[in-house]
DSSP file (Angstrom, degrees, kcal/mol; ACC not computed):
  #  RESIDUE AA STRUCTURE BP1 BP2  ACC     N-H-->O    O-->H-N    N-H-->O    O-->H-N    TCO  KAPPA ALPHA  PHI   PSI    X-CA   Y-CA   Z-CA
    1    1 A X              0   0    0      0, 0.0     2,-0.4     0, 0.0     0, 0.0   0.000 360.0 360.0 360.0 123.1   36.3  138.5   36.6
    2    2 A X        -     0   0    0      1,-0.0     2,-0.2     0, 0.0     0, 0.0  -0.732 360.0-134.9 -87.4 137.2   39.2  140.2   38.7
    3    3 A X        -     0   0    0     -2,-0.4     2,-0.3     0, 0.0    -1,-0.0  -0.630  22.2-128.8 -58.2 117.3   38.5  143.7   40.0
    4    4 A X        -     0   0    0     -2,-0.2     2,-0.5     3,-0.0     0, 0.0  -0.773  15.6-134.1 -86.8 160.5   41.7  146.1   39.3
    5    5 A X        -     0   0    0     -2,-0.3     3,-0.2     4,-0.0     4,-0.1  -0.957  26.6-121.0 -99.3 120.0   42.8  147.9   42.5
    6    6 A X    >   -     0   0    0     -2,-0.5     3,-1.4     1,-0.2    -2,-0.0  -0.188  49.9 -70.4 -67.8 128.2   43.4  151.5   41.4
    7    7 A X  T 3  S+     0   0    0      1,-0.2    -1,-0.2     8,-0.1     9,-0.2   0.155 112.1   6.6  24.5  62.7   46.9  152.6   42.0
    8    8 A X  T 3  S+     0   0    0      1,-0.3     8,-1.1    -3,-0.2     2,-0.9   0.675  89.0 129.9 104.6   7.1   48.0  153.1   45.7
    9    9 A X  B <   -A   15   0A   0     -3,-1.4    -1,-0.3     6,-0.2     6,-0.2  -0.887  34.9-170.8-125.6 109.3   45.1  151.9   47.4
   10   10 A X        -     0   0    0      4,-2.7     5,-0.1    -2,-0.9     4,-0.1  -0.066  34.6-113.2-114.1-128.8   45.4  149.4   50.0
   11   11 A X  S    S+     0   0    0      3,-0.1    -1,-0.1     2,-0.1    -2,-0.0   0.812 110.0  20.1-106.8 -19.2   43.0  147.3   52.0
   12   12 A X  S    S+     0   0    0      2,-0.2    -1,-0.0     1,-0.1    -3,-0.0   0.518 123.0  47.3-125.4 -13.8   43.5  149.0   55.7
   13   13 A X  S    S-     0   0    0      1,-0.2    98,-2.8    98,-0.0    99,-0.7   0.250  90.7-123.4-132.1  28.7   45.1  152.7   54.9
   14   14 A X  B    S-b  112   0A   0     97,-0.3    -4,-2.7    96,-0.2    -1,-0.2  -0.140  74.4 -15.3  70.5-162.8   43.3  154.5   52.2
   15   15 A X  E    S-AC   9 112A   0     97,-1.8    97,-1.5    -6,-0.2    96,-1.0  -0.224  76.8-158.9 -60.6 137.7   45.4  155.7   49.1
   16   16 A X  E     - C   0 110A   0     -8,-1.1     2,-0.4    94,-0.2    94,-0.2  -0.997   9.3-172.0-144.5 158.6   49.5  155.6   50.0
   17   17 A X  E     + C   0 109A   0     92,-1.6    92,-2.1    -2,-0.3     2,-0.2  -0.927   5.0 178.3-148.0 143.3   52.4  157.3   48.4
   18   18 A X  E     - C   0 108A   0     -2,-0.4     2,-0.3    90,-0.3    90,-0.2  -0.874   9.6-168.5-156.3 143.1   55.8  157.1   48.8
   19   19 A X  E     - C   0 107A   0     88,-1.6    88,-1.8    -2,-0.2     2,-0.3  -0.841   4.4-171.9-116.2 156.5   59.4  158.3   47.6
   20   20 A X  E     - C   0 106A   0     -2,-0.3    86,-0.2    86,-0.2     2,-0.2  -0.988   6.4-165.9-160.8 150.1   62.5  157.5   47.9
   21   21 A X  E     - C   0 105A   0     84,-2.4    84,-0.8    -2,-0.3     2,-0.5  -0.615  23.8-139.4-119.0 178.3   66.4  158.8   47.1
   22   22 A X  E     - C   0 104A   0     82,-0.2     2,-0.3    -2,-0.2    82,-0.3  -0.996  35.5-166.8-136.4 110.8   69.8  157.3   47.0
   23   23 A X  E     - C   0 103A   0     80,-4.2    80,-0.5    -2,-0.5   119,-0.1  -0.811  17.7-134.1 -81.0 143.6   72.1  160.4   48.8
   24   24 A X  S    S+     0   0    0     -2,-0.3     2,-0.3   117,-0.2    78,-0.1  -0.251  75.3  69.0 -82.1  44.4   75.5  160.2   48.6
   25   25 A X  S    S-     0   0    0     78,-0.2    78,-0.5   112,-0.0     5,-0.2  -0.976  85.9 -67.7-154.4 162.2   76.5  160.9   51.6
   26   26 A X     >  -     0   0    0     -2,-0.3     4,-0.9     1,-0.1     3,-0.4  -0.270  38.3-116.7 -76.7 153.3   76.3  159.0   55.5
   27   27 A X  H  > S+     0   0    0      1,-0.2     4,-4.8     2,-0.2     5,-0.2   0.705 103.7  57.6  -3.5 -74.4   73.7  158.4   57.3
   28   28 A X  H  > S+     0   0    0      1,-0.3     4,-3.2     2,-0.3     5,-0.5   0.954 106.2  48.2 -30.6 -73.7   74.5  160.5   60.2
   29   29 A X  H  > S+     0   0    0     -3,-0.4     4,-0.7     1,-0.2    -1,-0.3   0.908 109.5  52.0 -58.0 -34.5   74.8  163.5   58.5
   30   30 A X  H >X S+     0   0    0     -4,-0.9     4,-3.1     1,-0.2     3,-2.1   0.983 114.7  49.1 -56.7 -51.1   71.2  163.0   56.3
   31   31 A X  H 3X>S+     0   0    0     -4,-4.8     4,-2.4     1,-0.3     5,-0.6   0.953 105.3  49.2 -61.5 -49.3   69.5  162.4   59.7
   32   32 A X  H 3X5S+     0   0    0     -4,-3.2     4,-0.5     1,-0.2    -1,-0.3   0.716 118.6  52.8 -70.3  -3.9   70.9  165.5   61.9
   33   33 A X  H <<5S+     0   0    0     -3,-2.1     7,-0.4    -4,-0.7    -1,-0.2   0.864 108.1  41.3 -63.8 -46.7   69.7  167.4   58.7
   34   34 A X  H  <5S+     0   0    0     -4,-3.1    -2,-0.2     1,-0.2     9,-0.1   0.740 118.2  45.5 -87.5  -6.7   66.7  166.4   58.4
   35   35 A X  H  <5S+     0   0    0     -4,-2.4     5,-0.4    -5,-0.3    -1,-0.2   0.858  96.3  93.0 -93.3 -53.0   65.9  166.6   62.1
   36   36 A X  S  X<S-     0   0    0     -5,-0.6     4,-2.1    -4,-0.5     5,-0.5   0.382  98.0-105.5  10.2 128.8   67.5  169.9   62.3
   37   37 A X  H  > S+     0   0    0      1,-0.2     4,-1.7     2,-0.2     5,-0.2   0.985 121.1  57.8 -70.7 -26.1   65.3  172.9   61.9
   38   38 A X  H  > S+     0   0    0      2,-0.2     4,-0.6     1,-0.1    -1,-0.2   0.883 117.9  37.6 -48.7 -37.5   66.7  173.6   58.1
   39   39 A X  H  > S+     0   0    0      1,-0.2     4,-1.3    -6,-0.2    -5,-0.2   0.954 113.2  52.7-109.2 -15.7   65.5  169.9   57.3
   40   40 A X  H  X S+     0   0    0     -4,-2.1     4,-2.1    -7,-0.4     5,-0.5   0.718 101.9  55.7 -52.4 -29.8   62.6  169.8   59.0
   41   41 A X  H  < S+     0   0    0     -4,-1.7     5,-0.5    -5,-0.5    -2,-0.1   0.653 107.0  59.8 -62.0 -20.1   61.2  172.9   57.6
   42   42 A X  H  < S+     0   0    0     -4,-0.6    -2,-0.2    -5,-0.2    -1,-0.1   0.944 119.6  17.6 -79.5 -56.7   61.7  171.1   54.4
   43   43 A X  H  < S+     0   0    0     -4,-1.3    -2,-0.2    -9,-0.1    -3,-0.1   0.435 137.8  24.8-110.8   9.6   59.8  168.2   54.8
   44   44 A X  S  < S-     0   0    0     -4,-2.1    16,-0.2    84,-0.0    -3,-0.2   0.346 108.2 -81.4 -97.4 -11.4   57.5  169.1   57.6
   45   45 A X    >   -     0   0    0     -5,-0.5     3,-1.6    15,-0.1    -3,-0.2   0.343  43.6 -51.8  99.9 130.1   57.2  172.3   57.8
   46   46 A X  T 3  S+     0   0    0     -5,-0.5    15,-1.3     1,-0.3    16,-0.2   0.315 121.3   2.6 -43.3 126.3   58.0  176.1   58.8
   47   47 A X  T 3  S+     0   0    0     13,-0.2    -1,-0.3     1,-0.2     2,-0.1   0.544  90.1 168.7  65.6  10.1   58.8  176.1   62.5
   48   48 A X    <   +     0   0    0     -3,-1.6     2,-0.4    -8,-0.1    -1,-0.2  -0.207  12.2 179.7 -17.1 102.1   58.4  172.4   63.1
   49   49 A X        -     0   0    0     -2,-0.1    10,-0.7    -9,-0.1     2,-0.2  -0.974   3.9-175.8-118.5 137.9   59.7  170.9   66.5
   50   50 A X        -     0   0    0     -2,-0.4     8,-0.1     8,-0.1     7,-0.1  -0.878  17.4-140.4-137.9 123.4   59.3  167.4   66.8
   51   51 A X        -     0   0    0      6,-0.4     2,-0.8    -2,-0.2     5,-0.2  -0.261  23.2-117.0 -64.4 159.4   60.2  165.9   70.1
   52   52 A X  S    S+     0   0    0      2,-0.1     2,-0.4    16,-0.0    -1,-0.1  -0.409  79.8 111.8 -95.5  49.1   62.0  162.5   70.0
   53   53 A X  S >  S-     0   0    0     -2,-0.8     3,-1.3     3,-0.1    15,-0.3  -0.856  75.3-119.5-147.1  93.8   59.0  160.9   71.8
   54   54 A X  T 3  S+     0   0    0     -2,-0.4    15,-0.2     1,-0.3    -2,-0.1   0.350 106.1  13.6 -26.8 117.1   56.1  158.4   71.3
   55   55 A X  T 3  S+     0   0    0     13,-1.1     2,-0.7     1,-0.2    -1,-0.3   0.902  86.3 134.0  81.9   9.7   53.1  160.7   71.9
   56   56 A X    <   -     0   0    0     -3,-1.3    12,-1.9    -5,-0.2    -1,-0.2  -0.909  48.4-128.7-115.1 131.9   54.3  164.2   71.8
   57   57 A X  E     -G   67   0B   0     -2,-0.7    -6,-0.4    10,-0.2     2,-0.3  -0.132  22.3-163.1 -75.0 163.9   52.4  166.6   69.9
   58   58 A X  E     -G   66   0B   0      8,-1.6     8,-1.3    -8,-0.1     2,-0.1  -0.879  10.0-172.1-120.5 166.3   53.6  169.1   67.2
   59   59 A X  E     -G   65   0B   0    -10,-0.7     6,-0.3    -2,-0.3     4,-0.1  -0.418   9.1-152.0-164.3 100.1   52.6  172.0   65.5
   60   60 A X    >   -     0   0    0      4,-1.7     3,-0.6   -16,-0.2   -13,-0.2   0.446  37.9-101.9 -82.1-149.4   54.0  174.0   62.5
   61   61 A X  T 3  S+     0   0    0    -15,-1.3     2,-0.2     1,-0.3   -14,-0.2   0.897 126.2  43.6-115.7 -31.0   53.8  177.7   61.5
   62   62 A X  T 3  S-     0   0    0    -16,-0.2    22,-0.4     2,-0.0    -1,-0.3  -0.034 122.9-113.8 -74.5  27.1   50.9  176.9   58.7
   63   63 A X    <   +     0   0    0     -3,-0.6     2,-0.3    -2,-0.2    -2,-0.1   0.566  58.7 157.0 -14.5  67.0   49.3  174.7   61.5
   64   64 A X        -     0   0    0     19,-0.1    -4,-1.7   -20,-0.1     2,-0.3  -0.689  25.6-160.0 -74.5 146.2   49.4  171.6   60.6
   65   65 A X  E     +GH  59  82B   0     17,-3.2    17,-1.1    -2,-0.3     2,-0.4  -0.709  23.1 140.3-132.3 148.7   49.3  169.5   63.7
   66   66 A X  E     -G   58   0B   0     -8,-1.3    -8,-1.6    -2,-0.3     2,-0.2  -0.995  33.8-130.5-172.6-174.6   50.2  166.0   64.4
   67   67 A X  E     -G   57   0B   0     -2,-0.4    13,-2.5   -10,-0.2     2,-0.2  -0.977  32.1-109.2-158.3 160.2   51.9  163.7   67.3
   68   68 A X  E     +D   79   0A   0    -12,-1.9   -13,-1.1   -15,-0.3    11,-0.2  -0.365  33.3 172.4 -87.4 167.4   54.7  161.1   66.8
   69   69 A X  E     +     0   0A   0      9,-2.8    10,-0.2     1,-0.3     2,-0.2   0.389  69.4  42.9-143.7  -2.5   53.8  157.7   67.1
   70   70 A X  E     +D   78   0A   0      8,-3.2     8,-2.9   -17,-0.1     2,-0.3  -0.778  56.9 162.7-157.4 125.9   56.8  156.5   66.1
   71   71 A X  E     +D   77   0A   0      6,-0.2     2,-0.8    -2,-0.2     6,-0.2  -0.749   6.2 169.6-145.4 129.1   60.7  157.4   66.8
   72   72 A X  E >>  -D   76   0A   0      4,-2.8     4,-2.2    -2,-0.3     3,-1.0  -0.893  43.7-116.2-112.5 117.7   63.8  155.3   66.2
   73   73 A X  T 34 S+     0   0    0     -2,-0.8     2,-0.3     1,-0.3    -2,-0.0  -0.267  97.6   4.3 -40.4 125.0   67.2  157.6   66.7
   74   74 A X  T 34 S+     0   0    0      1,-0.2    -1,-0.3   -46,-0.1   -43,-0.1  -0.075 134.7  48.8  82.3 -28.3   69.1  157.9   63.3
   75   75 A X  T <4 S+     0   0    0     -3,-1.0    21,-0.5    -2,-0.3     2,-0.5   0.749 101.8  10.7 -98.3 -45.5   66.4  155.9   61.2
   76   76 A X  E  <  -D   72   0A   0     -4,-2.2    -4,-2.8    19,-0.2     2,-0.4  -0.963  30.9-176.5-144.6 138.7   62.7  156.8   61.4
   77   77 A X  E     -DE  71  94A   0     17,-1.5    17,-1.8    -2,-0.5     2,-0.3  -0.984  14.5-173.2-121.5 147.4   60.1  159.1   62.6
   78   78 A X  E     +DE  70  93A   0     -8,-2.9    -8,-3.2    -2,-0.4    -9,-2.8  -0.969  21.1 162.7-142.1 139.6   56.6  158.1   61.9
   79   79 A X  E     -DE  68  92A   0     13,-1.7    13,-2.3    -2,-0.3   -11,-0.2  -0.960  42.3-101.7-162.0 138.0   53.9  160.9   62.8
   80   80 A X  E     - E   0  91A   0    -13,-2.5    12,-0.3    11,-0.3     2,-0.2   0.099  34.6-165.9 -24.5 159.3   50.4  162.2   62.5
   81   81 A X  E     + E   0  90A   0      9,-1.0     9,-5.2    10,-0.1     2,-0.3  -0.596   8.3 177.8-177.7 121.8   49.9  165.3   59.8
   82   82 A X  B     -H   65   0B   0    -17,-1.1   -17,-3.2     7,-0.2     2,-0.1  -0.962  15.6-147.8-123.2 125.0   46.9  167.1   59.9
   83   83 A X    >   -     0   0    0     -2,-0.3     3,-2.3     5,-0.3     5,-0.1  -0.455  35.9 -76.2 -50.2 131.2   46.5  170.0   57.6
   84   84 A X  T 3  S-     0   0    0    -22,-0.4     2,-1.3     1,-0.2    -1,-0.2  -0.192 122.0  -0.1 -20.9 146.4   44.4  173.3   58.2
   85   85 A X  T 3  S+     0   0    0      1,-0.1    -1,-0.2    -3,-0.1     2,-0.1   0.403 103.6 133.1  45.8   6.7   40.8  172.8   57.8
   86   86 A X    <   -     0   0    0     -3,-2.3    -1,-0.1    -2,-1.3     3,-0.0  -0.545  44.6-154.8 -66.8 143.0   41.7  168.6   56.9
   87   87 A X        +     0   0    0     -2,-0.1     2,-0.3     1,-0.1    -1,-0.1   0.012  67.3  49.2-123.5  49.4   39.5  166.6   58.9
   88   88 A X  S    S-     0   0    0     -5,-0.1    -5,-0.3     2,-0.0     2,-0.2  -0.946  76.9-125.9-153.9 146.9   41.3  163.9   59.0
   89   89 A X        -     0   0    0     -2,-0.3     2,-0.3    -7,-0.1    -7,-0.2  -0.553  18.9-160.2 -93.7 170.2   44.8  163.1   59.9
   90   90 A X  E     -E   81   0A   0     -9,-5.2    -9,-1.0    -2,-0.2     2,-0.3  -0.773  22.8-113.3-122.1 177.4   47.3  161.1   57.6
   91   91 A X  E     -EF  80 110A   0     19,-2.8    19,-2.5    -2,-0.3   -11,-0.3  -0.983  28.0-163.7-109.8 116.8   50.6  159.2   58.7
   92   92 A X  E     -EF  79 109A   0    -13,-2.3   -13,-1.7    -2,-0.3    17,-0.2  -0.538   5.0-173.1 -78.2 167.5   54.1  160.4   57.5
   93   93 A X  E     -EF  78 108A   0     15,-0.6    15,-4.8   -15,-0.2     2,-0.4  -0.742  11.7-179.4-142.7 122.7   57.2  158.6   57.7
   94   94 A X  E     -EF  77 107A   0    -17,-1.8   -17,-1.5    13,-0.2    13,-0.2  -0.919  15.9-171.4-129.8 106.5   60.5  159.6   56.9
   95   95 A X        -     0   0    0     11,-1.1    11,-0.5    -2,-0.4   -19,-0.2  -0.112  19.8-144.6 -80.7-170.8   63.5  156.8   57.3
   96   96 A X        -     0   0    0    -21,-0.5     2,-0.8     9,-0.2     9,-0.2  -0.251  24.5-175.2-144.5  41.5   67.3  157.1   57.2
   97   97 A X        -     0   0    0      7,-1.3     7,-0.3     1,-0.1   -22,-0.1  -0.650  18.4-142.4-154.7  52.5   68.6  153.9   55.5
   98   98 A X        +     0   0    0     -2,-0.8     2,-0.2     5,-0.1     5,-0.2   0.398  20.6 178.4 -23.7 150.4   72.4  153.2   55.3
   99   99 A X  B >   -I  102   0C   0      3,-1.3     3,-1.6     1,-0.8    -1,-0.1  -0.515  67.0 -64.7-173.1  94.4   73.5  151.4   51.6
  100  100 A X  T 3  S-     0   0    0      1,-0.3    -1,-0.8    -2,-0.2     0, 0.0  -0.243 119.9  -8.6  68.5-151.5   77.3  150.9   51.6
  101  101 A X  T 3  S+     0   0    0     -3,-0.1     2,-0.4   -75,-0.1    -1,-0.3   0.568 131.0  51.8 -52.4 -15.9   78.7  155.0   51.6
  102  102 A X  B <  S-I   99   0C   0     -3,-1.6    -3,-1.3   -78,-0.1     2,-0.4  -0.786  77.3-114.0-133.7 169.7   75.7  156.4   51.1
  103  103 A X  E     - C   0  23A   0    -78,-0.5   -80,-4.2   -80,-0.5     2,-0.4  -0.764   9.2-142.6-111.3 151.3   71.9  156.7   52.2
  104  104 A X  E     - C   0  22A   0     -2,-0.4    -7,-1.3    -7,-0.3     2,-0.6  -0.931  23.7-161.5-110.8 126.3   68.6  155.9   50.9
  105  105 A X  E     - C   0  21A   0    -84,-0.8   -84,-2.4    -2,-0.4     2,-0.4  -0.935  10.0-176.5-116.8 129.2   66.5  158.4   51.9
  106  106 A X  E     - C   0  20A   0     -2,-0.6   -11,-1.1   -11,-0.5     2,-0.3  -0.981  18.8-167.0-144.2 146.6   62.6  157.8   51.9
  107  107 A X  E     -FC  94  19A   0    -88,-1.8   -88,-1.6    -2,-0.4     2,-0.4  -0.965  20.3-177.4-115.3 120.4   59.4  160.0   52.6
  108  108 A X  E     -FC  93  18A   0    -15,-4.8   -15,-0.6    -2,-0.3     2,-0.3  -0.836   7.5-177.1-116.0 176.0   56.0  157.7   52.9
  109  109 A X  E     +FC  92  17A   0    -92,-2.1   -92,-1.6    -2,-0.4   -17,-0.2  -0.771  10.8 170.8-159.9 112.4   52.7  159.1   53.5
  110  110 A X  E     +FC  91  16A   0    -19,-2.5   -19,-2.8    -2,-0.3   -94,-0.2  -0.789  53.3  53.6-124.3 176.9   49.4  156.6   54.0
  111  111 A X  E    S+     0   0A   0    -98,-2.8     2,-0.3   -96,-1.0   -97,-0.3   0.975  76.1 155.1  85.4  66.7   45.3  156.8   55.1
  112  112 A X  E     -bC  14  15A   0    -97,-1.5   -97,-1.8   -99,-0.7    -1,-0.3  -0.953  44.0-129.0-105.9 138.4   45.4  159.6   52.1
  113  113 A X        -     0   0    0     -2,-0.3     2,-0.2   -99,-0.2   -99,-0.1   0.591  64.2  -4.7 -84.6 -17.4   41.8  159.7   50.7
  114  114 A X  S  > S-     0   0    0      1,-0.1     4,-2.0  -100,-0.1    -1,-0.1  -0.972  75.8 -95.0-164.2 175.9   41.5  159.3   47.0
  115  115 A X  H  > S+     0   0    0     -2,-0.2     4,-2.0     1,-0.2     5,-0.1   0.925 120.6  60.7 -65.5 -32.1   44.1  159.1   44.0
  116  116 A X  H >> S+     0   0    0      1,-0.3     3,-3.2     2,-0.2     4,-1.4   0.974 111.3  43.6 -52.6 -71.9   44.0  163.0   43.2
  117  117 A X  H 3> S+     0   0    0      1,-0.3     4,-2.7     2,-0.2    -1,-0.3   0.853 109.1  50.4 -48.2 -36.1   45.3  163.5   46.9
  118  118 A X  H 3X S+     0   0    0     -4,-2.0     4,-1.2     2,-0.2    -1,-0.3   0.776 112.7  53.1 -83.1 -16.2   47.9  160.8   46.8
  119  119 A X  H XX S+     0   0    0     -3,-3.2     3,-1.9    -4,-2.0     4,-1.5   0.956 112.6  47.7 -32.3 -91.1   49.0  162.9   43.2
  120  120 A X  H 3X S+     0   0    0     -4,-1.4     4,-2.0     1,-0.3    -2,-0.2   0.622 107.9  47.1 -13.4 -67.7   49.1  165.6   45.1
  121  121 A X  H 3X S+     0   0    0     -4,-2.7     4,-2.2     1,-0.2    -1,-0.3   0.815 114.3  56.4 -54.9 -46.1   51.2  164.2   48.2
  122  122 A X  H << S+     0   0    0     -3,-1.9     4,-0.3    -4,-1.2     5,-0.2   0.933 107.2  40.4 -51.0 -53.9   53.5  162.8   45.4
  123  123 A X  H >X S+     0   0    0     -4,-1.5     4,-3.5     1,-0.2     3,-0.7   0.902 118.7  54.0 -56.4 -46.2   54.4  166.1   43.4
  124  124 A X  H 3X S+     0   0    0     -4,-2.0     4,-1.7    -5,-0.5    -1,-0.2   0.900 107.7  45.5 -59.7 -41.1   54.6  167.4   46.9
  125  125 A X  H 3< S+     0   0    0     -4,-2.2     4,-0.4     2,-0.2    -1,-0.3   0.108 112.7  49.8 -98.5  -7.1   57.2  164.6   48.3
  126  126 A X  H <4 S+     0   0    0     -3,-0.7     4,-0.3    -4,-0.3    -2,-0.2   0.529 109.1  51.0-123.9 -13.9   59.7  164.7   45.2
  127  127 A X  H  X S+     0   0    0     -4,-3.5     4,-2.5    -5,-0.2    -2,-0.2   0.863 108.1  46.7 -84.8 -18.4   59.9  168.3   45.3
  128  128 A X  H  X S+     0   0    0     -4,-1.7     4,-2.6     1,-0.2     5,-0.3   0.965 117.4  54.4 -58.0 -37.2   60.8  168.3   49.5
  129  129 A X  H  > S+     0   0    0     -4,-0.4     4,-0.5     1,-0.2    -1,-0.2   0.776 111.5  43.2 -51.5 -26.1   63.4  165.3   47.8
  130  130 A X  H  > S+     0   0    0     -4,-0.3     4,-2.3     2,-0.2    -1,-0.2   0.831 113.0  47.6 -90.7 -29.5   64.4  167.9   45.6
  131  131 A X  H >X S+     0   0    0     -4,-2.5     3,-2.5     2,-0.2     4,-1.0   0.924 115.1  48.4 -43.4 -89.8   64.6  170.6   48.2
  132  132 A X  H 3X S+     0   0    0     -4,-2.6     4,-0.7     1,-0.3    -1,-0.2   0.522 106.7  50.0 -30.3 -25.1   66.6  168.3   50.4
  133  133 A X  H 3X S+     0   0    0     -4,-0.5     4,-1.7    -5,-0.3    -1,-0.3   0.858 110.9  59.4 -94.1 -38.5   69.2  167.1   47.8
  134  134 A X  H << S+     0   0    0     -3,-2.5    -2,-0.2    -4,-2.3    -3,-0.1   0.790 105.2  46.6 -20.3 -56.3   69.6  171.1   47.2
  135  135 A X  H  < S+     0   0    0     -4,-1.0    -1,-0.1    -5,-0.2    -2,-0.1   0.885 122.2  32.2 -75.3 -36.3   70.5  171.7   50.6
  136  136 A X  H  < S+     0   0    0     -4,-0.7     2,-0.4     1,-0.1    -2,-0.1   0.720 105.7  61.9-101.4 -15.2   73.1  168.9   50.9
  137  137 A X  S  < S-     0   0    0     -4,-1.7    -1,-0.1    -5,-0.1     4,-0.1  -0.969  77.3-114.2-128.2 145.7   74.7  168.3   47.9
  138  138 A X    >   -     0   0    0     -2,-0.4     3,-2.0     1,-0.1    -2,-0.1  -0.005  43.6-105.2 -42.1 147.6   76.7  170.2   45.7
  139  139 A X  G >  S+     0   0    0      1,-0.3     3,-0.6     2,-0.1    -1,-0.1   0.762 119.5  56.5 -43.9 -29.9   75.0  170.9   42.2
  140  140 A X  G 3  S+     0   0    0      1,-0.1    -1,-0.3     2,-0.1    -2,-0.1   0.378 101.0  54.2 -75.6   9.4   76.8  168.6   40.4
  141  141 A X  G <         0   0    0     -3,-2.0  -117,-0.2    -8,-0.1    -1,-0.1  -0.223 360.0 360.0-156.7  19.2   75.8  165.1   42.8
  142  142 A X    <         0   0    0     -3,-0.6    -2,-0.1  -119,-0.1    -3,-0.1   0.819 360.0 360.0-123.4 360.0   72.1  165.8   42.3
């Protein structure tokens, strides 16, 4: 008898979630958005600085707290994200992903703790996609 594995649950990083968009537009520009304080406020948070730096902490105006742990100019930040009163942190990632004229834009989020949260992280992560496709593209190209 096989055991199902519920949804999102892997073997080393709790419950994981991820999204992901096709932009129509280059690289370049999705990344200086979304590192920008307009696109960081979108998908990290109010008043979000994140230095370009292995090991440098953050902290956003609801205080959520983190440090990067991972950053490649123009493709990926990978980072802690601890919530108010969470007592645990989880890992974001948000890449940059050329394809042809346009970018694939993806938000992951793992070591989330049970399927409710990783709902949760979902609803939450296609509406910052929705934000973000709001800010950069005309109404019609979204």
């Amino acid at each position: 008898m096989t055991r199902s594995t519920p949804t999102g649950l892997t073997k080393d990083a709790g419950y994981e979630i991820g999204v992901s968009r096709t932009l129509p537009l280059p690289p370049g520009a999705v990344w200086r958005f979304l590192t920008g304080p307009e696109g960081l406020a979108l998908w990290l948070g109010r008043d979000a600085e994140v230095t370009p730096e292995r090991g440098s902490a953050y902290r956003t105006g609801d205080g959520t707290t983190g440090e990067v742990r991972g950053y490649r100019e123009g493709s990926r930040i990978r980072l802690t994200h601890r919530p108010p009163g969470s007592e645990r942190d989880s890992t974001v990632q948000m890449t940059v992903t050329p394809s042809g004229e346009r970018t694939v834009l993806r938000f992951h989020q793992e070591r989330l703790t049970s399927a409710a949260e990783r709902e949760d992280r979902r609803r939450h992560w296609r509406s910052v996609m929705d934000d973000v496709a709001a800010a950069l593209l005309p109404e019609g190209n979204r």
